[in-house]
C-alpha positions as CSV (number, residue, x, y, z in Angstrom):
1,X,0.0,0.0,0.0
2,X,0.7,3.9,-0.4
3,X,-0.6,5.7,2.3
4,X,-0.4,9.4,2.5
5,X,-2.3,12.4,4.2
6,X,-3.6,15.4,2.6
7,X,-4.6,18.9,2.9
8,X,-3.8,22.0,4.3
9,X,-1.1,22.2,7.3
10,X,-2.9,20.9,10.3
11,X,-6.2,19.7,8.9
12,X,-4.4,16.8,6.7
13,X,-6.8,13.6,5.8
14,X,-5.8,9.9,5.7
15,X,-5.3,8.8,1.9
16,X,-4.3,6.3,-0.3
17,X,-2.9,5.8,-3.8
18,X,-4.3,3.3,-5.9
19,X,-2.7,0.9,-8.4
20,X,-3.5,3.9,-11.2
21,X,-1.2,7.1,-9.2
22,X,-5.0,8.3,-8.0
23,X,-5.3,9.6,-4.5
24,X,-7.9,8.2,-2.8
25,X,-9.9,9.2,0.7
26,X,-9.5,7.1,3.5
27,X,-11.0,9.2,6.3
28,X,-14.4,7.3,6.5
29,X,-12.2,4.0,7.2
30,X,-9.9,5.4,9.6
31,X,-9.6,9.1,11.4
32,X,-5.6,9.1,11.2
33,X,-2.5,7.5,9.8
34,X,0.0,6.9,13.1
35,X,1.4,4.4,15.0
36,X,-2.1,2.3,15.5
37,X,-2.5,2.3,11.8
38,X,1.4,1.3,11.1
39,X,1.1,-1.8,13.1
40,X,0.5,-5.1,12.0
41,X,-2.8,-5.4,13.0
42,X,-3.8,-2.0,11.5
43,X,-1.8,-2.5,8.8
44,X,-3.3,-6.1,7.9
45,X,-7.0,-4.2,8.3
46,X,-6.2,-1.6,5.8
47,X,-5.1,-3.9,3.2
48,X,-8.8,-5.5,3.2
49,X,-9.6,-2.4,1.9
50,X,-10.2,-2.3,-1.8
51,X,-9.2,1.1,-3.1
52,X,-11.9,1.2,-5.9
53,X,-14.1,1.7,-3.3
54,X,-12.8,4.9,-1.9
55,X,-13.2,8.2,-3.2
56,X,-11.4,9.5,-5.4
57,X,-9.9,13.0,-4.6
58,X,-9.7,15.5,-6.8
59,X,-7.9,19.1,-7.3
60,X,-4.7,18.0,-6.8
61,X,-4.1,18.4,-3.0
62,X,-1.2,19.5,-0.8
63,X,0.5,16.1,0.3
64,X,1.7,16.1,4.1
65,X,3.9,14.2,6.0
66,X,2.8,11.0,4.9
67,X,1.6,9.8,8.9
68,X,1.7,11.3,12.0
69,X,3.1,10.2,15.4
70,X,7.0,10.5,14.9
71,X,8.7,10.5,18.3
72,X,11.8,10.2,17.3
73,X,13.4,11.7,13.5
74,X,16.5,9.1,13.7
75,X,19.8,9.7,10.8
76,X,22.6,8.0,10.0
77,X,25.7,9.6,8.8
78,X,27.9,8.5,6.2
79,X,26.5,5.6,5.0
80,X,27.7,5.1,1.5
81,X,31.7,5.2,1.1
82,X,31.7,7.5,-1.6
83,X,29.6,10.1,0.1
84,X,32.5,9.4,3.0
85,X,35.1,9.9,0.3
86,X,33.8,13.1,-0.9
87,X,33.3,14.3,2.6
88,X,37.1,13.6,3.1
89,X,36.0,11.6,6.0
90,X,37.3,8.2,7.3
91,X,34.5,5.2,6.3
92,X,32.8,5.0,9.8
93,X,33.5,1.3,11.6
94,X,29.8,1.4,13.2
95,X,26.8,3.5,12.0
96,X,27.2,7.1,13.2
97,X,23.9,7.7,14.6
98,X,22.3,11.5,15.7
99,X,18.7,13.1,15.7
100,X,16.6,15.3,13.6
101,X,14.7,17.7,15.6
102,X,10.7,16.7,15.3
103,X,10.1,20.4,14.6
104,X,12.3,20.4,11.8
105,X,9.6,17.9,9.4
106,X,7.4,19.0,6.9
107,X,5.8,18.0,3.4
108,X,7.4,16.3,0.6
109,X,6.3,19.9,-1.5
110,X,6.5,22.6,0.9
111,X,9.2,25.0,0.9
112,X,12.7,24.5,2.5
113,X,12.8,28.1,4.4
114,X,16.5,29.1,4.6
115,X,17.3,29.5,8.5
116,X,18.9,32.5,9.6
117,X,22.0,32.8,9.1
118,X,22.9,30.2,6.7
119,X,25.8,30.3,4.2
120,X,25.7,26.7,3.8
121,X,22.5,25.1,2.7
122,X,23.2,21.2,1.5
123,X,20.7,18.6,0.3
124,X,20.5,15.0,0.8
125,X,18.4,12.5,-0.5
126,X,18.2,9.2,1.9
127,X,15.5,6.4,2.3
128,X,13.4,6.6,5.4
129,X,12.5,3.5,7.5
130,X,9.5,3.8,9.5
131,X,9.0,1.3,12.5
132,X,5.9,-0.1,12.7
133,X,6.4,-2.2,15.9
134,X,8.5,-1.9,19.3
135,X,12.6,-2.7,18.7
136,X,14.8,-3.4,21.6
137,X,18.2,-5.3,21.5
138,X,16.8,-6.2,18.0
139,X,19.5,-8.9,16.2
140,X,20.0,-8.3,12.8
141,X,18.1,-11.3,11.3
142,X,14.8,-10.3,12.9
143,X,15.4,-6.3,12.5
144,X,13.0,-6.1,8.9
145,X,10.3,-7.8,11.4
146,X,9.9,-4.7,12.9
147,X,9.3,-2.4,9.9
148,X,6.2,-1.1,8.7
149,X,7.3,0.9,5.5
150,X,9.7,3.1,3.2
151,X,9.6,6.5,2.2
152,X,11.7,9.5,0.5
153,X,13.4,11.8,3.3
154,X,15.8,15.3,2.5
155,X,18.2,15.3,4.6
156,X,18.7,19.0,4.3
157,X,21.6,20.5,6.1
158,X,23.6,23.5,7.0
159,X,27.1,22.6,6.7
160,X,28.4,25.9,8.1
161,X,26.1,25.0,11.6
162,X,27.0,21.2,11.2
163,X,30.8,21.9,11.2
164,X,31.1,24.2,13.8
165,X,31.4,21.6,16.5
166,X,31.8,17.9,16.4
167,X,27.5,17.4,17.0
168,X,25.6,17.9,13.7
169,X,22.4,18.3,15.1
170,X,22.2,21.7,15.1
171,X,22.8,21.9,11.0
172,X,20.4,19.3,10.6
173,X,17.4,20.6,12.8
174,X,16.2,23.8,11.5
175,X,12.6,23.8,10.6
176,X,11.9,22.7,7.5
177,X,14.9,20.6,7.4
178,X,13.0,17.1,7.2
179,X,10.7,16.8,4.3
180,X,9.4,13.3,4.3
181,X,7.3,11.9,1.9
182,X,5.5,11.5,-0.8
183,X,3.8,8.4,0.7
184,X,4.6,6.2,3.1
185,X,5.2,2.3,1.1
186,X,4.8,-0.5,3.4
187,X,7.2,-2.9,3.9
188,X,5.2,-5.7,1.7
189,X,5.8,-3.8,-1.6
190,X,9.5,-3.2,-0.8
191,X,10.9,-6.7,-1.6
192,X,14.7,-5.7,-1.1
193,X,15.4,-2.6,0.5
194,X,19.0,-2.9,-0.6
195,X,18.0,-2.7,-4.2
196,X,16.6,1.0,-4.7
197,X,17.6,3.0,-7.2
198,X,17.5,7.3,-6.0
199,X,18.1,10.3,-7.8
200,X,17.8,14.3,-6.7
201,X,18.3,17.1,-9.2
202,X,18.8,21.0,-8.1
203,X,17.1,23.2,-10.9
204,X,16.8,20.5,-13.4
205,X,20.1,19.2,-12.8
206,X,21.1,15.5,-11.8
207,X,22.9,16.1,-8.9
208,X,22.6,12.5,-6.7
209,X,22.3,9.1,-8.1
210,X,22.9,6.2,-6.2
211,X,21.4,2.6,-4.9
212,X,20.7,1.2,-1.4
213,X,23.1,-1.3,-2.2
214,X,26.0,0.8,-2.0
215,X,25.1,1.3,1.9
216,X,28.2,0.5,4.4
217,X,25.6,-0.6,6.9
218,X,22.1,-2.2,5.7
219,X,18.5,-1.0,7.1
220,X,18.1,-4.5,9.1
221,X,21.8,-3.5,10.3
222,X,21.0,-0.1,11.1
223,X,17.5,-1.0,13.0
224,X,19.4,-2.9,14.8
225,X,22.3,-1.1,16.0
226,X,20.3,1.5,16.9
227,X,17.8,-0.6,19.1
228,X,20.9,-1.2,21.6
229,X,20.8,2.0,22.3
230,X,17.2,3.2,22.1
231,X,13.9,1.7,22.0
232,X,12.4,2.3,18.8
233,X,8.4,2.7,18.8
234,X,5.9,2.8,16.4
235,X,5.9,5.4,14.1
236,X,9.7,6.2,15.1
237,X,11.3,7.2,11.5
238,X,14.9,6.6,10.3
239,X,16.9,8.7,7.7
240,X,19.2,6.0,6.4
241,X,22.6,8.6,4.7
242,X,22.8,9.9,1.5
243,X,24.2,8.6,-1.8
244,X,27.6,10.9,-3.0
245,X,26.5,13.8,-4.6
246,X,26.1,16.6,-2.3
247,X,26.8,20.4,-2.8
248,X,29.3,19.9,-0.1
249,X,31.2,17.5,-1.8
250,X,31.5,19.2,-5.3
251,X,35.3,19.9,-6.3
252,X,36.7,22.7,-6.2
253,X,34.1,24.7,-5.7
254,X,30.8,23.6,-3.6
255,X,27.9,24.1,-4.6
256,X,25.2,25.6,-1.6
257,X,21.5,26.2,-2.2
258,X,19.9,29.9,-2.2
259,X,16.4,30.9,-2.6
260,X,14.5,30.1,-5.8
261,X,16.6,27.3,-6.0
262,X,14.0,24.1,-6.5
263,X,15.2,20.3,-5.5
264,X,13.5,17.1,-7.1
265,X,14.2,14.1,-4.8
266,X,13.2,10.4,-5.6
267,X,13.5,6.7,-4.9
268,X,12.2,3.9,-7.2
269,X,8.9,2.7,-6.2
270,X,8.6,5.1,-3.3
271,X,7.7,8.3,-5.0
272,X,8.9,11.7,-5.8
273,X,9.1,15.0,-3.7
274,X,10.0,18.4,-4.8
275,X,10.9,21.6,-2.5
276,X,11.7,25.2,-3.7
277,X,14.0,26.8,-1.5
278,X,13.2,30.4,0.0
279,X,14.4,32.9,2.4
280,X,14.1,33.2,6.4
281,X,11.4,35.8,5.9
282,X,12.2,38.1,9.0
C-alpha cells in the first residue's frame, strides 16, 4: 500500500494511492494515519480495503507528511563510502547515529525556508525506515520484522552549523529541514530494500544518483544497532545517509543552495518530492 495524508497544514486527511497514481480518501475507514495504523494489526486491516471503493480525490491536493506520530526523526551519517570519500572523512567502523529535531519535518512539497544565518545550505536525498512495531536489542536477522514501511526523506543540512562543532544536530534541525514523503510504502511492496535506485536534481540538474546497495551498513543493520541503544516505537522514522553527490562534496568549488533554488528528490517505487527553496522571511 501507499498511504499518504492530505490537505492543508494541520487539517491533513488519511489517503491512499491506488494501483492507477490516483489519490484516494481514507478518512471514512480510519480518522488518522499513526502508530495504530502502522502496526500489524492496522496495517493487515487496511489492506482488506479495496481502493476502488474509496473516493477519489480531486484538485490535486497538498500532500503532508505522509503519517503522523514521529517520536523520534532518527539519521545516520555517512553511509555510503563515496559520500564518506567526498566528505574527506574516514569510512565509519559502526553506524554514526544523531537526531533530527521533530520540529524540523514537513511536506514532501513545501518550501525549504532558509534558517537565519545560513551560508551553507546542503541537500541529501536518503531512504526513510519507518517502524511499525517496538525494537529493543533487535538482532540483525529479525530487525526487517519490525518495519512497517519506506519512504523518501531530504536530509537538508547547513554545513556551516553542522561543522562548527563535532555534534551535527544543530545543521540538521532547523525547521523545515525534514521533508518526508510522498507516501509512506509498506514494507510488503519493498521486496529488497537494498536494491533502490534514488536520484535528486537542483534546478533541473542530476545532482545525486545512487542505490541502497551501496550502503556500508544495511536498514536491518541499522535498525538494529540502533535498538541497543534506544527503544524504537511505532511510528519512530529513520533517515538512512545519503548517496555521494552533495553540494558539499563538489570539487573545487561547492555548490550551496539559495532561494529560488528548486530540488527534485526520488526513490524507485517510493515516489517523488519536490521543494523550492526560500528565504528566512524576517
Amino acid at each position: 500500500m501507499k498511504l499518504c495524508r492530505y490537505g492543508k497544514e494541520g487539517f491533513e486527511k488519511p489517503g491512499m494511492i491506488d494501483d492507477e497514481g490516483k489519490l484516494r480518501d481514507l478518512s471514512k475507514v480510519v480518522a488518522h494515519i499513526g502508530p495504530n495504523e502502522l502496526s500489524p494489526r492496522g496495517l493487515k486491516m487496511l489492506t482488506k480495503v479495496k481502493s476502488e471503493s474509496l473516493p477519489v480525490v480531486s484538485n490535486n491536493p497538498r500532500l503532508g507528511v505522509p503519517y503522523i506520530g514521529i517520536g523520534k526523526f532518527i539519521a545516520i551519517g555517512l553511509n555510503y563510502s563515496d559520500h564518506a570519500k567526498e566528505s574527506n572523512l574516514p569510512v565509519p567502523a559502526e553506524p554514526i547515529v544523531f537526531s533530527k529535531a521533530t520540529s524540523s519535518i514537513s511536506g514532501p512539497y513545501d518550501d525549504v525556508i532558509q534558517p537565519r544565518g545560513s551560508t551553507k545550505l546542503d541537500w541529501e536525498l536518503e531512504l526513510g525506515v519507518v517502524i511499525g512495531t517496538k525494537a529493543q536489542y533487535v538482532a540483525v536477522e529479525k530487525a526487517l520484522e519490525h518495519v512497517a514501511g519506506y519512504c523518501v526523506v531530504n536530509d537538508v543540512s547547513e554545513r556551516s552549523f553542522q561543522m562548527a562543532t563535532s555534534q551535527w544536530d544543530k545543521g540538521k534541525g532547523f525547521d523545515t529541514a525534514g521533508p518526508i514523503g510522498p507516501w509512506l510504502v509498506t514494507a510488503d511492496e519493498v521486496k529488497d530494500p537494498q536494491a533502490l535506485d534514488m536520484w535528486l536534481d537542483v534546478n533541473g540538474k542530476r545532482m545525486q544518483s545512487g542505490n541502497t546497495r551501496t550502503m556500508i551498513f544495511s536498514v536491518a543493520q541499522i535498525v538494529s544497532h540502533v535498538s541497543q541503544y534506544m527503544t524504537l516505537q511505532p511510528g519512530d522514522i529513520i533517515t538512512t545517509g545519503t548517496p555521494p553527490g552533495v553540494g558539499m562534496g563538489i570539487k573545487p568549488n561547492p555548490v550551496w543552495l539559495k532561494p529560488g533554488d528548486v530540488m527534485t528528490a526520488g526513490i524507485r517505487g517510493l515516489g517523488e518530492q519536490k521543494q523550492k527553496i526560500v528565504a528566512w522571511p524576517g
